[in-house]
C-alpha positions as CSV (number, residue, x, y, z in Angstrom):
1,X,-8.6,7.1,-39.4
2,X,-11.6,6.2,-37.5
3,X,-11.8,6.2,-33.9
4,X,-11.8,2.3,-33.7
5,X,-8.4,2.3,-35.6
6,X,-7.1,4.8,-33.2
7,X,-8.3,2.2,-30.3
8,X,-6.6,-0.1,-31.8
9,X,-3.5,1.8,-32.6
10,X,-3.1,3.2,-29.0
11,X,-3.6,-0.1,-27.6
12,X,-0.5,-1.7,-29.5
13,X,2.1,1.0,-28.7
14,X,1.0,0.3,-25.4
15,X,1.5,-3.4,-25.5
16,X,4.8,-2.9,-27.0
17,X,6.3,-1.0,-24.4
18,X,5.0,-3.2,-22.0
19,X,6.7,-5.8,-24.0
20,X,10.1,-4.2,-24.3
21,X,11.4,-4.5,-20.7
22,X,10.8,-8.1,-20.8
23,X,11.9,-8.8,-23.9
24,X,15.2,-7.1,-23.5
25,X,15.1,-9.0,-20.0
26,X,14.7,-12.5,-21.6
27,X,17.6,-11.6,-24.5
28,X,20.1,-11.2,-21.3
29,X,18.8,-15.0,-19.9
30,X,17.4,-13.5,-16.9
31,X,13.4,-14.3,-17.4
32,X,10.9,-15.8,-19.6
33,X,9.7,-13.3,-22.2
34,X,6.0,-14.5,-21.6
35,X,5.2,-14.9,-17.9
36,X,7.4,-11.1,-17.6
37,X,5.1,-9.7,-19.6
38,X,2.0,-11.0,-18.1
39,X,3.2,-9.6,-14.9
40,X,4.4,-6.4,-16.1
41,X,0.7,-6.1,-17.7
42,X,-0.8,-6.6,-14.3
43,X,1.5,-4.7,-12.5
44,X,2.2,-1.1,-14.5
45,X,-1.8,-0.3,-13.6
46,X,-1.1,-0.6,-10.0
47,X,2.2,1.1,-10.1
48,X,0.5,4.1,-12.1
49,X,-2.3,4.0,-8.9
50,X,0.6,3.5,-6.6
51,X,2.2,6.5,-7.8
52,X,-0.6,8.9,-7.9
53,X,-1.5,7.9,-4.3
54,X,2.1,8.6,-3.5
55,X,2.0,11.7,-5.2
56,X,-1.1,12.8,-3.0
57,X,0.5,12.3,0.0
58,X,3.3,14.1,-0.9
59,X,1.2,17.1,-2.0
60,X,-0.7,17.6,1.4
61,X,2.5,16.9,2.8
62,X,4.2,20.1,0.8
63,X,0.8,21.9,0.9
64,X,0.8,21.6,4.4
65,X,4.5,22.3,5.0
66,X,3.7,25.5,2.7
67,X,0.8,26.3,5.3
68,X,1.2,25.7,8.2
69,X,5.1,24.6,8.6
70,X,6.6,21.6,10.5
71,X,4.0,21.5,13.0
72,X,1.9,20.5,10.3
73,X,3.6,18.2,8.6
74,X,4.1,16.2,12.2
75,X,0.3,16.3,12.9
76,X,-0.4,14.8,9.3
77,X,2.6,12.1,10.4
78,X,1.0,11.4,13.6
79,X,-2.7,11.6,12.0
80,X,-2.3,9.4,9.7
81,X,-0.2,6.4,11.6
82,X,-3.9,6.3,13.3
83,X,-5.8,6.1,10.1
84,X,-3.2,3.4,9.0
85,X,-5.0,0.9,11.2
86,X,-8.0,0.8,9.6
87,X,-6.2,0.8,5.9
88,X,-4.1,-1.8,7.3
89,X,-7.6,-3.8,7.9
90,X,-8.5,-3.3,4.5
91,X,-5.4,-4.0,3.4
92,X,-5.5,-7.3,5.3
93,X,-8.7,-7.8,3.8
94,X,-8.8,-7.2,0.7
95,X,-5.3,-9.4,0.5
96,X,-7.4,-12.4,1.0
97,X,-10.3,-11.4,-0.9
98,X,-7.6,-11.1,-4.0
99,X,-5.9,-14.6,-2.9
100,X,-9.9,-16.3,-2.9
101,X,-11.6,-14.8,-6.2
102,X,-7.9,-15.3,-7.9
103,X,-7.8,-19.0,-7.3
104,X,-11.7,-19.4,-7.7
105,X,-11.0,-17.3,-11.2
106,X,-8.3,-20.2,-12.3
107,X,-10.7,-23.2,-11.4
108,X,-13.3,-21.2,-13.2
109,X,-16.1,-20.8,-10.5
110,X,-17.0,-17.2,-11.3
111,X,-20.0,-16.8,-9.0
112,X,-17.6,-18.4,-5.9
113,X,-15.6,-15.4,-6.6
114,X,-18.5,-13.1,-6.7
115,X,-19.8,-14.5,-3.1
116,X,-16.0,-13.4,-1.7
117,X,-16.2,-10.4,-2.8
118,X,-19.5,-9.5,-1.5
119,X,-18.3,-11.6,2.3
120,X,-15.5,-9.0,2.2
121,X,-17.3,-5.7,1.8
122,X,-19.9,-7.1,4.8
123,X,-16.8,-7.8,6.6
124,X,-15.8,-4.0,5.9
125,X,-18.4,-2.5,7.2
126,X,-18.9,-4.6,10.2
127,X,-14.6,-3.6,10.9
128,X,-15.0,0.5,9.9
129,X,-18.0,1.5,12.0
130,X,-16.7,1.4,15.1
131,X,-13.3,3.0,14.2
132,X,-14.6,5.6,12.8
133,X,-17.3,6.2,16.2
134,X,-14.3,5.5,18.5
135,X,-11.9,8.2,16.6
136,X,-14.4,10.8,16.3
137,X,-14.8,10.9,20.0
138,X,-11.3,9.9,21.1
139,X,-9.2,12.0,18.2
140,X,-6.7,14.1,20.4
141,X,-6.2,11.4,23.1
142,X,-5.2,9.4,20.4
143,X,-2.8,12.0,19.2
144,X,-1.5,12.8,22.8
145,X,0.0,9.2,23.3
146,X,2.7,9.7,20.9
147,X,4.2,12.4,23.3
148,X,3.4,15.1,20.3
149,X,3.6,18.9,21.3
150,X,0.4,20.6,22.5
151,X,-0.2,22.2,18.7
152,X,0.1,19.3,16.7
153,X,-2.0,17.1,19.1
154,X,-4.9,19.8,18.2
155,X,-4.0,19.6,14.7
156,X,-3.4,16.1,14.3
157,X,-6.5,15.6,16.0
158,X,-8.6,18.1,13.6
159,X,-7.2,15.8,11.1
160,X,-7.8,12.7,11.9
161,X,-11.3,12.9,13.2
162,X,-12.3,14.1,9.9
163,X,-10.0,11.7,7.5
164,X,-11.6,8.4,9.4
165,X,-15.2,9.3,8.3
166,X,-14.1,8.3,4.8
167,X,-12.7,5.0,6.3
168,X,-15.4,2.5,5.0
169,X,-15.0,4.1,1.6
170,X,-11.4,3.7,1.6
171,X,-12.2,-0.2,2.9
172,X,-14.6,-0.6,-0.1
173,X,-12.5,0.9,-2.6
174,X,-9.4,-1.1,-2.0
175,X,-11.8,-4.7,-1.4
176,X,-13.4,-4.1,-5.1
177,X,-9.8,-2.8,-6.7
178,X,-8.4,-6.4,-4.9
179,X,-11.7,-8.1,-6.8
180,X,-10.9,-6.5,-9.9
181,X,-7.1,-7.8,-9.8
182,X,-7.9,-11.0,-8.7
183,X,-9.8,-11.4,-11.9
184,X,-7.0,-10.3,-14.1
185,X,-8.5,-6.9,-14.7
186,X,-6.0,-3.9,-12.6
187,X,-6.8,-1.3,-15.5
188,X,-10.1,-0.6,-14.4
189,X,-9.0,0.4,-10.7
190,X,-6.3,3.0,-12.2
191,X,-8.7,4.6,-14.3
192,X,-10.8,5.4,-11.5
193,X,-7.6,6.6,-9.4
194,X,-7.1,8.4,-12.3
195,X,-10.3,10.5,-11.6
196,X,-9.7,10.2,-7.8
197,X,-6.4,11.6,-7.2
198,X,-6.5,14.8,-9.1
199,X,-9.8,15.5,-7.7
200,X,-8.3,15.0,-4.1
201,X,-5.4,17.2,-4.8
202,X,-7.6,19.9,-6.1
203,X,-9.9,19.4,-3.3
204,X,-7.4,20.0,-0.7
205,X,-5.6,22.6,-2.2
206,X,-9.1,24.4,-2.4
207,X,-9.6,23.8,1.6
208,X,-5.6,23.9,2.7
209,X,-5.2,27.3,1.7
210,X,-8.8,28.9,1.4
211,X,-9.1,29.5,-2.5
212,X,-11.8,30.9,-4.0
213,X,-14.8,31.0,-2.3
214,X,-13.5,27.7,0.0
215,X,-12.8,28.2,4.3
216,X,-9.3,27.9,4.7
217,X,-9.0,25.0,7.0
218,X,-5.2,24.2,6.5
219,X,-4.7,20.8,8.0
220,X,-7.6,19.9,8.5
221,X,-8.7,20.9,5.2
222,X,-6.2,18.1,3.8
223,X,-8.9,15.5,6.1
224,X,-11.8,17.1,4.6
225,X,-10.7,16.7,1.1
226,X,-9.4,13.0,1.6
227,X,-12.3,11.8,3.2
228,X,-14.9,13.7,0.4
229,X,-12.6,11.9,-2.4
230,X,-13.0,8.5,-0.6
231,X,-16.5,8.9,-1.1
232,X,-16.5,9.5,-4.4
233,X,-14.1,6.9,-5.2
234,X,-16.1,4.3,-3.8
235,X,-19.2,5.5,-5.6
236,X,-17.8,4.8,-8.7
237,X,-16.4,1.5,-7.8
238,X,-19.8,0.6,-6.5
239,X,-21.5,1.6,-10.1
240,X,-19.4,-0.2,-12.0
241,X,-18.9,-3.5,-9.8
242,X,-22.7,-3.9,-10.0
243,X,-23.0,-3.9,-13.5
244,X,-22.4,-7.1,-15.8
245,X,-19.6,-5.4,-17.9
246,X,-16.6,-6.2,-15.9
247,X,-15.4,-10.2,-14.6
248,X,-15.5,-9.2,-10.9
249,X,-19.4,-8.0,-10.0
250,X,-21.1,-7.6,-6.7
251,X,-24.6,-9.5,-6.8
252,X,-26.4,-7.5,-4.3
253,X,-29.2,-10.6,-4.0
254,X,-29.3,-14.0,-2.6
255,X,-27.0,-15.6,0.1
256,X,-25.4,-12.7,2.0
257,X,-23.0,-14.5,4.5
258,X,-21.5,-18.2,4.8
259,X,-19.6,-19.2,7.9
260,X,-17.0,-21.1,5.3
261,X,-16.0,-18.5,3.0
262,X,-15.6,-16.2,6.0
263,X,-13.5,-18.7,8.2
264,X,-11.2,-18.9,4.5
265,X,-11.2,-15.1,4.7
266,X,-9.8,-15.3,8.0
267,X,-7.7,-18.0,7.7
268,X,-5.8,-15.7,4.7
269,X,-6.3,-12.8,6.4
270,X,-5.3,-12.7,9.7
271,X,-2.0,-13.5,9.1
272,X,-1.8,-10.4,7.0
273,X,-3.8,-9.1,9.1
274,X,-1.5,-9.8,12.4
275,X,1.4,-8.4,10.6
276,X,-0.2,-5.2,9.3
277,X,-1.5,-4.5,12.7
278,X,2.0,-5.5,13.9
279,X,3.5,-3.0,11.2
280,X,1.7,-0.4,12.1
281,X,1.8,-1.1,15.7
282,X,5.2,-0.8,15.8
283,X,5.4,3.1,14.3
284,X,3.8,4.2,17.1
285,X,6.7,3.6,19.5
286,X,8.6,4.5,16.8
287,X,7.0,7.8,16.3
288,X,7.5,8.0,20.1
289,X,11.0,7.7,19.8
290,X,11.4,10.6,17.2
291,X,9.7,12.3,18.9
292,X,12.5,12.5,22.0
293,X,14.3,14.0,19.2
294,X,12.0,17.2,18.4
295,X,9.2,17.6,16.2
296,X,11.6,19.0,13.6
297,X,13.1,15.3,13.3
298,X,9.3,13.6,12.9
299,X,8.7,15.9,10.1
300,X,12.3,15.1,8.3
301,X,11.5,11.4,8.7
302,X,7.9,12.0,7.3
303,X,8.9,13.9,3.9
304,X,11.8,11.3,3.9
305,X,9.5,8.3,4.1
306,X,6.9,9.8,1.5
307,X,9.7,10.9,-1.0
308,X,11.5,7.4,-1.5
309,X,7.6,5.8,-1.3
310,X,8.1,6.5,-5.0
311,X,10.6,4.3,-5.5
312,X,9.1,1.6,-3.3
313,X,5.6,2.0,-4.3
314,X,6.4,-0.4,-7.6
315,X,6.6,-2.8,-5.9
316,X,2.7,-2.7,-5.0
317,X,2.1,-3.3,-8.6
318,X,4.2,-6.4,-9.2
319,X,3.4,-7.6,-6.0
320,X,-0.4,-7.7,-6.8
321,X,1.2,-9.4,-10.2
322,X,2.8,-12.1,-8.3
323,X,-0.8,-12.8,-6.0
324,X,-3.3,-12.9,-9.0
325,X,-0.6,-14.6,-11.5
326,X,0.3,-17.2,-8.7
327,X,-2.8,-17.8,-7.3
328,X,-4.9,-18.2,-11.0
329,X,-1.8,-20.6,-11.6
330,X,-2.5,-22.8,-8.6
331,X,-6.4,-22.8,-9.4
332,X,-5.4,-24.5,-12.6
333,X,-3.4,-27.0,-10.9
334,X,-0.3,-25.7,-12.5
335,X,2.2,-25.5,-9.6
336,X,5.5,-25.0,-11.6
337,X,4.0,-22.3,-13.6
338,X,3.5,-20.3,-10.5
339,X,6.5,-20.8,-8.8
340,X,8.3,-19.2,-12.3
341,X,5.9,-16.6,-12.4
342,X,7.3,-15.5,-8.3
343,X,10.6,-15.3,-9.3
344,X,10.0,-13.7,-13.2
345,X,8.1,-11.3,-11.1
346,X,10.9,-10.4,-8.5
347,X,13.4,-9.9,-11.2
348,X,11.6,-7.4,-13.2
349,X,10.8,-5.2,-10.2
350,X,14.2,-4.9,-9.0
351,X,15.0,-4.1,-12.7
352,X,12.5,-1.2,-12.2
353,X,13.0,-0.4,-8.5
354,X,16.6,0.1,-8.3
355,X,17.2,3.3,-10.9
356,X,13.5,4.8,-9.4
357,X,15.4,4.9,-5.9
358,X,18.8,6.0,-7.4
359,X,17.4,8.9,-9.0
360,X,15.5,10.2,-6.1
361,X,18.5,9.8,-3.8
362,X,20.0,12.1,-6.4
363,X,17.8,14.7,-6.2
364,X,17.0,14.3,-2.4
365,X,18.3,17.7,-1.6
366,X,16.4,19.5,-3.9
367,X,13.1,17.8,-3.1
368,X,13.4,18.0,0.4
369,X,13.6,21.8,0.5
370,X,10.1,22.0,-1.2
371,X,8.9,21.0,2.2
372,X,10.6,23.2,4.7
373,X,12.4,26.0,5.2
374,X,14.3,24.9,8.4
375,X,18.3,24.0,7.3
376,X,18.3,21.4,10.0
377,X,14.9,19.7,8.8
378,X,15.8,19.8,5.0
379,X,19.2,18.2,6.1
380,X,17.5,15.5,8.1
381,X,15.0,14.8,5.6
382,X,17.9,14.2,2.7
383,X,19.4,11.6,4.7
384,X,16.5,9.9,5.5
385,X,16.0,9.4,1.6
386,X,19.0,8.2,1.2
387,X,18.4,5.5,3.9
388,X,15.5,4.2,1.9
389,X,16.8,4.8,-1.0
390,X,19.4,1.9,0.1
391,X,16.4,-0.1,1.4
392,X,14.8,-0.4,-1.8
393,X,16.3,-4.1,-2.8
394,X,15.0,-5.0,0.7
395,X,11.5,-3.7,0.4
396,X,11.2,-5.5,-3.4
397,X,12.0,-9.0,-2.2
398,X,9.6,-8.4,0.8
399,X,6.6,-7.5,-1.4
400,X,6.7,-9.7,-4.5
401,X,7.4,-12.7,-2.3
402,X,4.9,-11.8,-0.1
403,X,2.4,-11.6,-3.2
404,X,3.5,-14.9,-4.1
405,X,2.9,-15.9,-1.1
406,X,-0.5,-14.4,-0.5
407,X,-1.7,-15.6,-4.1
408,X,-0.8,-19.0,-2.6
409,X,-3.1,-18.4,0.6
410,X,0.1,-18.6,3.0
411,X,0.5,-16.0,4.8
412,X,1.9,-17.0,8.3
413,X,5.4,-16.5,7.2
414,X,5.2,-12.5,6.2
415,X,4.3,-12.1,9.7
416,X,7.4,-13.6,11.4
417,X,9.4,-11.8,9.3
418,X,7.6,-8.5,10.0
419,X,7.7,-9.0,13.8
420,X,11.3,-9.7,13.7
421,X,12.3,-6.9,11.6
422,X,10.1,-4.8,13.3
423,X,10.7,-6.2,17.1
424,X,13.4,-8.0,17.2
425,X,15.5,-5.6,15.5
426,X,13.9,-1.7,14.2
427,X,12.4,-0.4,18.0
428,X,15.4,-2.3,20.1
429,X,18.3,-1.0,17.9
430,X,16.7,2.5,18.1
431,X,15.8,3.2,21.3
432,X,18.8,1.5,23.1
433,X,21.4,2.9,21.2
434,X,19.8,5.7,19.5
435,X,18.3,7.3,23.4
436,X,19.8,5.0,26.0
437,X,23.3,4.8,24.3
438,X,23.4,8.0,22.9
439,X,24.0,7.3,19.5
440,X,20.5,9.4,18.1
441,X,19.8,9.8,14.7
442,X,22.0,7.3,13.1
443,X,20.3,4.3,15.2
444,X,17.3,5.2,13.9
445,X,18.7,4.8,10.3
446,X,20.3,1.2,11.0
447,X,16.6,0.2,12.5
448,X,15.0,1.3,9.6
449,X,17.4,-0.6,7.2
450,X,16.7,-3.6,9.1
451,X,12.8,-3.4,9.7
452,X,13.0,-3.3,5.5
453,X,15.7,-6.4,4.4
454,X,14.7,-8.7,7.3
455,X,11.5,-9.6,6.3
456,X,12.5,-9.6,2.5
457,X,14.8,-12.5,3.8
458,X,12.4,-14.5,5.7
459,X,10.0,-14.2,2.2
460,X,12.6,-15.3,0.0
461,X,13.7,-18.3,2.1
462,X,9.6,-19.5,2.5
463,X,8.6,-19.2,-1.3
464,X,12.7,-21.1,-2.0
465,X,10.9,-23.8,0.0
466,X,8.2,-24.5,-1.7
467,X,6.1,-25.1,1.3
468,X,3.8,-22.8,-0.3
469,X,2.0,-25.3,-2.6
470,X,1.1,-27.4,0.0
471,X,-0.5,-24.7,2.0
472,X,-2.5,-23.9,-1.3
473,X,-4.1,-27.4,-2.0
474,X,-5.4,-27.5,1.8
475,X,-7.2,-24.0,1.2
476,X,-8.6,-25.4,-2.2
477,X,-9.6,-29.0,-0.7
478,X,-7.3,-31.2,-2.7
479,X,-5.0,-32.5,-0.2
C-alpha cells in the first residue's frame, strides 16, 4: 500500500467516526444526520486545541503546585486573571473577524474576507502594545489590588510581567485560527497547537524546575515558557497564512485600513468585547472575595476551575461550529438552514459535554490531590469540581448559542446575559451572604452556578426569537 492509499485510508476512519455520533443521533429523531456532521467536523479540531490548551494550564498549574506549593498556584490564579484582559480582546476580536470572513465566505467574496482579516491583526497590534508597556512596569501593583499575600504579589508579578510580552502573539494567533475557521478550515489551527502545546509544556517544565542545563525559575519560568511558545506559534501561523495554499490568506500589499470594515468590526465586536471585559472584570472582585477566605481557598478554586475546563472546553469547538456554519448559511441567504444548524449544534454538545463532566466529577478526588498536599485544599478543590461539573449544561447552552449568535453578527444579547449572571447575581450572592451573612464557601458555589446557567438562558431565549436574522441582513446591507 502506497502512502496515498494510506491518506486515503486514514482519512475515512476518520470521517466515519466523525459520522457515528451523529448518525446514531439522527436514528433516535434528535438531529439531522447532515448538518451534525458538518458541525461535528468543524468542531472536534477546536475541541482537540481546546483540550491541549486546557491540558497546559493544568500542567503549570500541577508543575507549579509541585514547585513551589499553593503560593504558587494563587500567583499563577491571580497572574493570569491580568493576562485574561488582553486574551479577552483577542477573543473579542477575533469573534468578529470569524462572524465577517464567515459571511463574506458564503456570499463568495474571498478577497472581502482577506481585507478582515488583515483589519484585525492591525487592530491587534494597535490593542497589545500598550498592555504589554503598561504591565511591564505596573506588574506587582496590579497583583497587590486583589489583596494577595506579600509572596504571591512578587510571584504573581514575576509572572505576569513576563507572560504579557507574548500578548500580541497570542492576539495574532487566535485572529488567524478565527480566519481559518471562518473559512471552513479548523484542522489547520490544531495542527499547529499540536506543535505548540507540547513544546510549551516542555519548555516550562525545562524552566519550572531547572533541568538540564536550564535556570530554575519556578513560576516565573511557567511565563517564560508561555510567552517563548506564543512566539513561535504565531510564526507559524504567519508562514502559512501568507502563502496561497490555504482559503484564509493575509495579503500583506495594497489597502491596509478602511474606516467601514473597521466600524463592522466594532459593531460585532464590542459587544463581545463589553462582555468579555465584563467577564473578566468581574473575577477580579471575585478573586478578592476568595481571597478573605485564605490563599489556600484561591488555589482550590483555581485547580477546580482548570480541572472541569475539560469538560467545558467542548464547547469552544461547537461553538465556533455554530458561528462559521450559521454565519456561511446566512451569506447564502439561507436563513432556515442556519437556524437548524444552532440548535443540531447544541444538541450534539450536550451529548458530548454531559459524560466529559460526569467522569471528572468522578475522579475529582484523585485529581485534585496531584496538585496539593494540604487536606483542606485538596478537599476544597473536589467540591469546586463538582460545582462545575453541575454547571456544565449551563455553560453549553451559553456558548453554542452564543456562536450562533455571533455567526449571525448579533452580539448585544450575550452581554446582558453575562452582566446579569455575573452582576446581578455571582458577586452579590457571594459577598453578602458568603462574607456579610456568614454563609462562606457555599455562597460562593451558588454564585458560581448562576454566573454559568443565567446567561445560557438569556442565549437560548434570543436565538428562540429569531431576531437574529434580522440583525444579520442589516450587517450584510440587504434590509
Amino acid at each position: 500500500m502506497d502512502d496515498k492509499e494510506k491518506s486515503t485510508e486514514i482519512k475515512g476512519e476518520r470521517n466515519r467516526l466523525v459520522r457515528a455520533l451523529p448518525r446514531a443521533l439522527s436514528k433516535l429523531g434528535l438531529l439531522d444526520e447532515r448538518r451534525g456532521t458538518e458541525a461535528f467536523s468543524l468542531a472536534w479540531p477546536v475541541i482537540i486545541t481546546g483540550g491541549l490548551r486546557v491540558a497546559l494550564r493544568l500542567t503549570d498549574f500541577l508543575m507549579v503546585g509541585v514547585a513551589v506549593g499553593a503560593a504558587g498556584v494563587a500567583a499563577l490564579g491571580f497572574g493570569f486573571q491580568f493576562f485574561f484582559i488582553g486574551f479577552a480582546l483577542a477573543l473579542a476580536l477575533s469573534s468578529g473577524t470569524i462572524s465577517l470572513v464567515s459571511q463574506h465566505f458564503g456570499a463568495g467574496e474571498y478577497k472581502k474576507a482577506d481585507f478582515v482579516l488583515k483589519q484585525s491583526v492591525w487592530l491587534a497590534l494597535m490593542i497589545s502594545i500598550p498592555l504589554m508597556v503598561t504591565t511591564w512596569f505596573y506588574a506587582e501593583d496590579m497583583i497587590a489590588l486583589l489583596g494577595a499575600e506579600a509572596n504571591v504579589i512578587r510571584l504573581g508579578g514575576a509572572y505576569l510581567r513576563v507572560l504579557m510580552l507574548g500578548l500580541f502573539f497570542r492576539f495574532f494567533s487566535m485572529i488567524s485560527a478565527r480566519g481559518f475557521a471562518g473559512a471552513g478550515d479548523t484542522r489547520t489551527p490544531m495542527y499547529i497547537q499540536a506543535f505548540g502545546v507540547p513544546f510549551n509544556v516542555i519548555l516550562n517544565w525545562l524552566l519550572i524546575f531547572g533541568i538540564w542545563r536550564f535556570p530554575e525559575l519556578g513560576v516565573l519560568g511557567a511565563g517564560l515558557g508561555t510567552a517563548i511558545t506564543n512566539l513561535c506559534v504565531a510564526a507559524i501561523f504567519f508562514a502559512l497564512i501568507l502563502s496561497k495554499r490555504f482559503k484564509a490568506r493575509l495579503r500583506l500589499g495594497g489597502k491596509q485600513w478602511d474606516f467601514t470594515v473597521v466600524k463592522k468590526l466594532f459593531t460585532v465586536s464590542i459587544p463581545l468585547l463589553s462582555m468579555r471585559m465584563a467577564r473578566t472584570l468581574g473575577r477580579f472582585p471575585f478573586l478578592w472575595i476568595l481571597a478573605t477566605f485564605g490563599t489556600g481557598t484561591v488555589a482550590a478554586f483555581q485547580v477546580g476551575r482548570r480541572v472541569q475546563l475539560m469538560a467545558m472546553q467542548p464547547a469552544w469547538g461547537f461553538g465556533t461550529a455554530a458561528s462559521t456554519l450559521v454565519g456561511q448559511s446566512l451569506g447564502a441567504e439561507k436563513e432556515s438552514e442556519a437556524e437548524s444548524y444552532g440548535w443540531d449544534t447544541l444538541k450534539i454538545a450536550i451529548v458530548v459535554m454531559l459524560p466529559i463532566g460526569l467522569l471528572l466529577a468522578i475522579f475529582g478526588g484523585p485529581i485534585s490531590g496531584l496538585f496539593a498536599d494540604d487536606p483542606e485544599v485538596i478537599s476544597l478543590s473536589k467540591l469546586f469540581i463538582y460545582v462545575n461539573a453541575v454547571g456544565v449544561l449551563g455553560y453549553a447552552v451559553n456558548r453554542i448559542m452564543r456562536g450562533g449568535l455571533r455567526g449571525a453578527g448579533d452580539t448585544r444579547w450575550p452581554l446582558y446575559g453575562n452582566l446579569i449572571g455575573i452582576y446581578g447575581w455571582m458577586l452579590p450572592v457571594s459577598y453578602f451572604f458568603g462574607i456579610k451573612l456568614g454563609y462562606g464557601v457555599p455562597a460562593i458555589f451558588a454564585g458560581i452556578l448562576g454566573s454559568l446557567f443565567i446567561p445560557g438562558v438569556v442565549n437560548l431565549i434570543r436565538f428562540k426569537s429569531g431576531k437574529w436574522k434580522g440583525v444579520s441582513r442589516r450587517l450584510r446591507g440587504v434590509e
